[in-house]
C-alpha positions in Angstrom: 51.6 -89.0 7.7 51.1 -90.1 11.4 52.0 -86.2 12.2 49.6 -85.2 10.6 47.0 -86.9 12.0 47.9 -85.7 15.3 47.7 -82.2 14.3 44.3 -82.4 12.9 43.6 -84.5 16.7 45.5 -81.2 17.7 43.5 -78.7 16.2 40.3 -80.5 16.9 41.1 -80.7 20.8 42.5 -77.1 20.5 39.1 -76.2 19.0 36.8 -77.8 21.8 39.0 -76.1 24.3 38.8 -72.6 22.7 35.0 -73.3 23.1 34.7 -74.3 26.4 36.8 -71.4 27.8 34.1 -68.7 25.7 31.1 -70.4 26.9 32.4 -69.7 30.6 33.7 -66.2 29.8 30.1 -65.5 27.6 29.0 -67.2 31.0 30.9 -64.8 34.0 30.5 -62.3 31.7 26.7 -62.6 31.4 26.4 -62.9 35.6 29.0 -59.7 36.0 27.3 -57.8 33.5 30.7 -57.1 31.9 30.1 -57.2 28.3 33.1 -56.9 27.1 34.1 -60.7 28.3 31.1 -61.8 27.0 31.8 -60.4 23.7 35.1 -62.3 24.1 33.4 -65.4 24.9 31.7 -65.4 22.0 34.7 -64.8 19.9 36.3 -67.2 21.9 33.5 -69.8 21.2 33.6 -69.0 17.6 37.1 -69.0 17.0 36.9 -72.9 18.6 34.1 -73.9 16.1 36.5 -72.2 12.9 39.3 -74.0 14.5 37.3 -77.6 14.3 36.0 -77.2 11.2 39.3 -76.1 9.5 40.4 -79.4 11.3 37.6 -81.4 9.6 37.9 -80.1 6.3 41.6 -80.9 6.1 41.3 -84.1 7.2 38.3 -84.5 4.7 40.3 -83.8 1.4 43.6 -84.9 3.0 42.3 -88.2 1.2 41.7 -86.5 -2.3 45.0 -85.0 -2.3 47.1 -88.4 -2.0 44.8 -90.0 -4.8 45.7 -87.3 -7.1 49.4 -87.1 -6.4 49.1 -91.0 -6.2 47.9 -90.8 -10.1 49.6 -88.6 -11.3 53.1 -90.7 -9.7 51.5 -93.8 -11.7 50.2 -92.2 -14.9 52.5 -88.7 -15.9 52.0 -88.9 -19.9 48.4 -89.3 -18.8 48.6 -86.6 -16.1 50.3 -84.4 -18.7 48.0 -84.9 -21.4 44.9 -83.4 -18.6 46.8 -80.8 -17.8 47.6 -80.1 -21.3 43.6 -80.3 -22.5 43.0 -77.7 -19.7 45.1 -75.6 -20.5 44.2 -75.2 -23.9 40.8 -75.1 -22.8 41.1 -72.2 -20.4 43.2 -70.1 -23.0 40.3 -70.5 -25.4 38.3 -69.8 -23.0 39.8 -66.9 -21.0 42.1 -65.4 -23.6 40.9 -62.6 -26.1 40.4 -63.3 -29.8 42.2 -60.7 -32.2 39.7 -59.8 -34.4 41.5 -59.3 -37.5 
């Protein structure tokens, strides 16, 4: 759990630095006049932003993912019986009808 954590701290920090380095690129790049690094800072900065909000997301639902497998550990029949009722559902739902 604790590694996990730190790799979400990771990606986060990884992310702000990914950023940082683009916005000086976009920022020689824009003074040189070479736009090709400044095209690179901006996918640089972008890449950082994807990188932090991947982060975020993960660690949002990283929650929601232990509270299901949490229920499910405590209540299988129960856990069984959903899945079941979905299934069923689904096929009903999704799966062609002979017509006869």
């Amino acid at each position: 759990m604790a590694d996990d954590k730190m790799n979400v701290l990771g990606e986060k920090t990884e992310g702000v630095v990914d950023q940082g380095i683009g916005r000086v690129k976009d920022a020689v790049g824009g003074l040189t006049g070479d736009m090709g690094m400044q095209a690179e800072g901006k996918v640089d900065q972008l890449a950082g932003m994807a990188r932090q909000e991947f982060a975020d997301l993960y660690e949002e639902n990283e929650g929601r993912i232990e509270r299901a497998v949490t229920f499910v550990r405590e209540r299988p029949l129960f856990s069984l019986a959903i899945a079941g009722v979905v299934g069923t559902i689904m096929g009903l739902i999704f799966i062609p009808r002979r017509k006869g």
